[in-house]
C-alpha positions in Angstrom: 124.0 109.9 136.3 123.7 113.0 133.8 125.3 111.2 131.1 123.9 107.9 131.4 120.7 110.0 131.4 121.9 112.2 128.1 123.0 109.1 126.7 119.9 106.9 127.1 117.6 109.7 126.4 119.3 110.2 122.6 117.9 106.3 122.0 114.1 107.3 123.1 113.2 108.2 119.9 116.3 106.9 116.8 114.8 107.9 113.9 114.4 111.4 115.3 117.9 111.2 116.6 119.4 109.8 113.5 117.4 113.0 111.6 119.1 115.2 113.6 122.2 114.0 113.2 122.5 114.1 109.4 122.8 117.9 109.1 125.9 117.5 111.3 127.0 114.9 108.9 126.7 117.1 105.8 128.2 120.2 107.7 131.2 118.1 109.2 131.5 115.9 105.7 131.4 119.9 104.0 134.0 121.2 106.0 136.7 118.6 105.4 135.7 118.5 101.6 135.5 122.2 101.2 138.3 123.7 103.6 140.3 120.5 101.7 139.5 121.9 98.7 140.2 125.5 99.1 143.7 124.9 100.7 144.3 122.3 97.8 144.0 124.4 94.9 146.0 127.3 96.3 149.4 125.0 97.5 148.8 123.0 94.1 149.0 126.4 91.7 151.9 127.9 93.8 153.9 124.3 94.0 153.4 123.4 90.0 153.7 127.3 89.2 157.0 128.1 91.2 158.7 124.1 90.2 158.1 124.1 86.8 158.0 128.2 85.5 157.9 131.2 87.8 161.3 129.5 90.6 162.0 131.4 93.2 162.4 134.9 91.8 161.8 136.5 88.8 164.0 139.8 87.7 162.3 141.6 85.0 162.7 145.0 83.4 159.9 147.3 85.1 159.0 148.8 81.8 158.3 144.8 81.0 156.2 143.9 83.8 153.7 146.7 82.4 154.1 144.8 79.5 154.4 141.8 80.5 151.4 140.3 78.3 153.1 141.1 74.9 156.4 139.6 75.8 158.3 142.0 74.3 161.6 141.7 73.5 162.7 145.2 73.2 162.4 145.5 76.9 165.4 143.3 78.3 166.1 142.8 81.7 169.4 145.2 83.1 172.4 143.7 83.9 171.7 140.0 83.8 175.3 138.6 84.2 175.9 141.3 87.0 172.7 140.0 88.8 173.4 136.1 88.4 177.2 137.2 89.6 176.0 138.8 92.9 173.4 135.8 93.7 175.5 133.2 93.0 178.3 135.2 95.2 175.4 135.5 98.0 174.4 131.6 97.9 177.0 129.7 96.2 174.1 126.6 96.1 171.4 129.0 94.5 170.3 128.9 90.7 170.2 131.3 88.6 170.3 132.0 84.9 168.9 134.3 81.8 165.8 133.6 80.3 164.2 134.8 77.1 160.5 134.4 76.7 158.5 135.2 73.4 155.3 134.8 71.2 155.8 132.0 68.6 153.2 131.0 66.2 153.2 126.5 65.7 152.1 124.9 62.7 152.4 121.8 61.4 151.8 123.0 57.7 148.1 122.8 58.2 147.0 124.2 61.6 149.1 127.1 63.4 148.6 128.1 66.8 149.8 131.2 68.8 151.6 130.3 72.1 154.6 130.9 73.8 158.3 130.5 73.7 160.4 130.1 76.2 164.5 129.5 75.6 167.1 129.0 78.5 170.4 127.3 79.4 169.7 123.6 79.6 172.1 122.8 82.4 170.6 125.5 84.6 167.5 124.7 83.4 167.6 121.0 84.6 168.9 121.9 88.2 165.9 124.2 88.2 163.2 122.7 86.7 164.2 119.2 86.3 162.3 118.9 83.2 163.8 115.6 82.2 161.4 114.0 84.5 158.6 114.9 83.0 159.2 113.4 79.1 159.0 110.8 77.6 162.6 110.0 76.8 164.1 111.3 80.1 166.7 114.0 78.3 167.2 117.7 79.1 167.5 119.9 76.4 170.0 120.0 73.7 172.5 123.1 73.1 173.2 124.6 69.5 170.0 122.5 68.0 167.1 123.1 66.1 164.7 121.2 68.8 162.2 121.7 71.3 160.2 120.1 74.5 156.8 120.1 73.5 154.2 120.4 76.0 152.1 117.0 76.2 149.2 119.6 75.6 150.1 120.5 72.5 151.5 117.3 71.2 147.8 115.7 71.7 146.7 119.0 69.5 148.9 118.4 66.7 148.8 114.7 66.9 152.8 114.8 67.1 155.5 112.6 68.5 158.9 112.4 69.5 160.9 113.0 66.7 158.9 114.7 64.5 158.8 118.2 62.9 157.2 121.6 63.3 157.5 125.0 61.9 158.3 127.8 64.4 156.9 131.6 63.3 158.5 134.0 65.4 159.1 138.1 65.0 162.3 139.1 65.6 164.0 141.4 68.2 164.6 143.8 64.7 160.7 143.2 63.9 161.1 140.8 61.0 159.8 137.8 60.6 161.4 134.3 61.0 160.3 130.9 60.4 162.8 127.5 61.4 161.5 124.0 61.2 162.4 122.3 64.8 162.6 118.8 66.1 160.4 117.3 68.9 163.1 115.7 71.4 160.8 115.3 74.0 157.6 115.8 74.7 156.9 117.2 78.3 153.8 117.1 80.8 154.4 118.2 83.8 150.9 119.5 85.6 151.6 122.8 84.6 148.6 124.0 81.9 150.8 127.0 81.1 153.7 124.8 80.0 152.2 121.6 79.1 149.2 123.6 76.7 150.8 126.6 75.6 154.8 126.4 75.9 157.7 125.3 73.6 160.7 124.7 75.3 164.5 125.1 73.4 168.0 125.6 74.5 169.2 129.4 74.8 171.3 129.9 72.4 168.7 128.3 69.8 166.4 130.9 71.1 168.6 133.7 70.4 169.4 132.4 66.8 165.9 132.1 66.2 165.0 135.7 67.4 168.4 136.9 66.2 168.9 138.2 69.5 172.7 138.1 69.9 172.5 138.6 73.4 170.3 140.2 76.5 167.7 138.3 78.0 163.7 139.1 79.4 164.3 138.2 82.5 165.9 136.0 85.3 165.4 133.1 87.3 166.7 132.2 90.3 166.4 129.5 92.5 167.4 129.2 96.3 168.0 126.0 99.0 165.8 128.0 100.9 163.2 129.6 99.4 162.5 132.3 102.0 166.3 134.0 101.2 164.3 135.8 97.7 163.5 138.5 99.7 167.0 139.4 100.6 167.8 138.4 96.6 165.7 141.1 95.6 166.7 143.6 97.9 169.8 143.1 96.3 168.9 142.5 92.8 167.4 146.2 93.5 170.8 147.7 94.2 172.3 146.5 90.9 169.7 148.4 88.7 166.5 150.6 89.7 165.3 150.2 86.2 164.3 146.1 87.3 161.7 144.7 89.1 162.6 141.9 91.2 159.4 139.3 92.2 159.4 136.8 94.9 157.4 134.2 95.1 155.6 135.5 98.2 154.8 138.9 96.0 153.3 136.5 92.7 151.4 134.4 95.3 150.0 136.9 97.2 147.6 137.5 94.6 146.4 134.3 94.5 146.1 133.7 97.9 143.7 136.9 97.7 142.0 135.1 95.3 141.4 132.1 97.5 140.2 134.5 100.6 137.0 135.1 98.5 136.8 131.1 97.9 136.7 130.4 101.4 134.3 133.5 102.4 131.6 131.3 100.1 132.8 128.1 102.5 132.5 129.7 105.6 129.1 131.4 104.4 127.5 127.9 103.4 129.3 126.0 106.1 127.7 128.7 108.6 124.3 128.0 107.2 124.6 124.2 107.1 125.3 124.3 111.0 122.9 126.6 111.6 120.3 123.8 110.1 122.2 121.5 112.1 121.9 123.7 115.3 117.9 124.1 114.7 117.6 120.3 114.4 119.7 119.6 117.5 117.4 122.2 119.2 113.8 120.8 117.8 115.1 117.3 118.6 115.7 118.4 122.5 112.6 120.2 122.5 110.3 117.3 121.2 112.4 114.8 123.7 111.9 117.6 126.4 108.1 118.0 125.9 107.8 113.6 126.2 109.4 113.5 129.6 108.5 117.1 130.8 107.2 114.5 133.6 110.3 113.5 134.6 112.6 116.6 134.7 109.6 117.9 136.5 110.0 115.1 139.1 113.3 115.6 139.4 112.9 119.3 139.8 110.6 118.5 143.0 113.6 116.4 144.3 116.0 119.3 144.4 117.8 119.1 140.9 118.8 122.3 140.5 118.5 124.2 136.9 122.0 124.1 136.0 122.2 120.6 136.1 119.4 120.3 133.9 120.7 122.1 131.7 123.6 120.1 131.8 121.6 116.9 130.9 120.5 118.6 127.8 123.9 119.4 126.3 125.2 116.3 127.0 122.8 114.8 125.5 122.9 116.8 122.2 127.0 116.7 122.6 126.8 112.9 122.2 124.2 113.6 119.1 126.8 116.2 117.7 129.6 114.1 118.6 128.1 110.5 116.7 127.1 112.8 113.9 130.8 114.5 113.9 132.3 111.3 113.7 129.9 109.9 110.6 130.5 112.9 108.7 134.4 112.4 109.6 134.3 108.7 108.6 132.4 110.0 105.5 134.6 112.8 104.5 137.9 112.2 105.3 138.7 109.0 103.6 137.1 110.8 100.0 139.3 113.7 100.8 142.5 111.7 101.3 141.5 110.0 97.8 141.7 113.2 96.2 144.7 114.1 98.2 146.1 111.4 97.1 145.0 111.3 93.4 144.3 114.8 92.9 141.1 115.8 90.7 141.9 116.8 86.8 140.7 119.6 85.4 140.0 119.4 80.9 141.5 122.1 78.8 143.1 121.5 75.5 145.6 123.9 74.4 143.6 126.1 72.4 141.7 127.3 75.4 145.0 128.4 76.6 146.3 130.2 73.3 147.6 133.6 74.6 147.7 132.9 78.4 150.7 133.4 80.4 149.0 132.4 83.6 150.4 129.1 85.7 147.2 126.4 86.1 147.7 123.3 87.8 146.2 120.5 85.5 145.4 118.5 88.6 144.0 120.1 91.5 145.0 118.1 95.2 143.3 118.3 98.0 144.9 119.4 101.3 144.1 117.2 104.3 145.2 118.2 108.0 144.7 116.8 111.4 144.1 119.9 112.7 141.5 120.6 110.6 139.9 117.1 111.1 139.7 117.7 114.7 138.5 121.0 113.9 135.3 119.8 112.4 134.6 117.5 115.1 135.1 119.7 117.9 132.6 121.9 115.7 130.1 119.5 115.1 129.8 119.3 118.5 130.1 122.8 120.0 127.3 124.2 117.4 124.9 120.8 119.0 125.8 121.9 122.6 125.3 125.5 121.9 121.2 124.2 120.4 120.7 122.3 123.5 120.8 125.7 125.2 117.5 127.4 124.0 114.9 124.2 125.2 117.1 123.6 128.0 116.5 127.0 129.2 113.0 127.0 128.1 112.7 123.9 130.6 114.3 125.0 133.4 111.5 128.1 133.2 108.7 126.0 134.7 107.8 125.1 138.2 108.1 121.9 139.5 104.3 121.5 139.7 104.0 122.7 136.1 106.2 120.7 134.7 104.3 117.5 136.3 101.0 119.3 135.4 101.9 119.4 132.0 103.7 116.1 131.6 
């Protein structure tokens, strides 16, 4: 009888109804979008980060990480063939390789542009990265030749192509300067700002020609079958040499997961207010429906209904106004945020914005869509409307019988 009461009472009056029901639209709608959001950008920079740049650890000279913004090339990374030894020993299945990363000055006889180098082993480098998939011609990079992946990035800012020429400046591991025209074999995009906006990709031993760098590397890469292993990589990577600094994935990302705290701080802060609102409206609606049949519950106080089931009657009433205005705001929000789960939202920046960053950003941001958080945002909707049914509810069940029909 309590429901079919609740429910009939929420049609007495529509418009107020549908009023009410709109902030739990927004807040529900909000939710999905927002928590989506959040959750989106941080598993989007650590996937496009860690597949196409950063892998799965990252073994680095310490003196180098304090440095790490220069990218010197005085500062090499100990023991490189030693540590690739041991983790291959470890995981037979794992990847690992030497890396050399530098600044490197592009022009194309008119324009120049400072950004940075990167040269590796392209066999290794494909198993890793599998940058092949992301060019235009499908290849991996070529040993012993004057070529380069362009980022897609870059190519748009010097109007080039596959197959054309540019002029690479570079400073040497001696301090001199060195300048090689280069090939375009392929030009790149894969998602990744960093690499698609401000990196030129060549094969190792080109690198080390170009720098006349005989040897020695800035760092290593490795890769694992299971990710979650680097930890015990760089516990071991730390027994080789003291004078490296091995990084996991979980140690880069940590920071921007930090980052992200602060990000959904803001979202719970303006969800919090938005049902709040919602909670108010639920709570004026019930008191305005109260006052128009305080004749009735007074009745029905005189034939023995005790408080609590009164109260009762006024949360399930605002349950099912929580619960319909739950469910709009899901039907609202949840098939935009599968869109850009889907799709992804892209984010402008040409490669001069990035000259001189060495920081990973996803040139596509995805959302990130769970059922748990779906039913989350309904069962919130309709917990903050119940909890606003409590205040006239109470104020209701204050009166005398004879009050109540007094006053009604």
């Amino acid at each position: 009888m309590l429901i079919k009461l609740a429910f009939r009472n929420m049609f007495r009056n529509k418009k107020r109804s549908i009023l009410s029901m709109l902030t739990v639209i927004v807040g529900v709608m909000g939710m999905i979008l927002a928590y989506g959001l959040a959750r989106g950008v941080e598993e989007t920079t650590i996937r496009v980060d860690m597949e196409t740049d950063f892998g799965h650890l990252r073994v680095m000279n310490k003196k180098y990480k304090e440095d790490e913004a220069n990218l010197p090339l005085d500062l090499p990374v100990h023991q490189p063939n030693t540590i690739i030894q041991r983790i291959q020993g470890k995981w037979p299945n794992a990847v690992a390789f030497p890396r050399v990363v530098f600044k490197v000055d592009l022009s194309d006889g008119q324009h120049s542009l400072r950004c940075r180098g990167v040269a590796l082993p392209p066999d290794a480098a494909e198993k890793a990265y599998r940058f092949s998939q992301y060019g235009q011609r499908k290849v991996k990079l070529a040993e012993n030749e004057n070529s380069i992946f362009l980022g897609a990035e870059l190519a748009k800012t010097f109007e080039k192509k596959v197959g054309e020429r540019l002029t690479l400046l570079v400073r040497t591991r001696a301090g001199s300067m060195n300048a090689l025209d280069f090939t375009i074999r392929d030009i790149i995009a894969t998602g990744n700002m960093l690499v698609d906006g401000n990196t030129v990709l060549m094969s190792l031993n080109t690198g080390r020609k170009l720098l006349q760098m005989p040897k020695g590397a800035t760092d290593v890469i490795a890769w694992f079958p299971n990710k979650e292993v680097s930890v015990q990589a760089a516990s071991l990577v730390q027994k080789i040499s003291t004078q490296n600094y091995p990084r996991t994935w979980q140690n880069k990302y940590q920071d921007i997961i930090e980052l992200q705290k602060a990000d959904r701080m803001f979202y719970n802060a303006l969800i919090a207010i938005i049902m709040l609102v919602a909670a108010i409206g639920i709570a004026n609606t019930l008191l305005m429906s109260g006052y128009e049949r305080q004749g009735e519950i007074g009745m029905m106080m005189a034939q023995g209904m005790q408080n609590h089931r009164i109260i009762q009657m006024f949360a399930a009433e605002a349950a099912f106004l929580g619960f319909f205005g739950s469910l709009f705001g899901l039907l609202l929000g949840a098939p935009l945020a599968f869109y850009f789960q889907a799709n992804g939202i892209s984010i402008p920046g040409g490669a001069e914005m990035l000259e001189g960053t060495t920081m990973s950003i996803s040139t596509t941001i995805y959302f990130s869509v769970s059922v748990q958080l779906l039913v989350f945002s309904v069962v919130l909707g309709v917990g903050i409307s119940v909890l606003g049914s409590l205040w006239p509810a109470w104020r209701f069940t204050r009166l005398k019988p004879i009050e109540a029909l007094t006053k009604g």
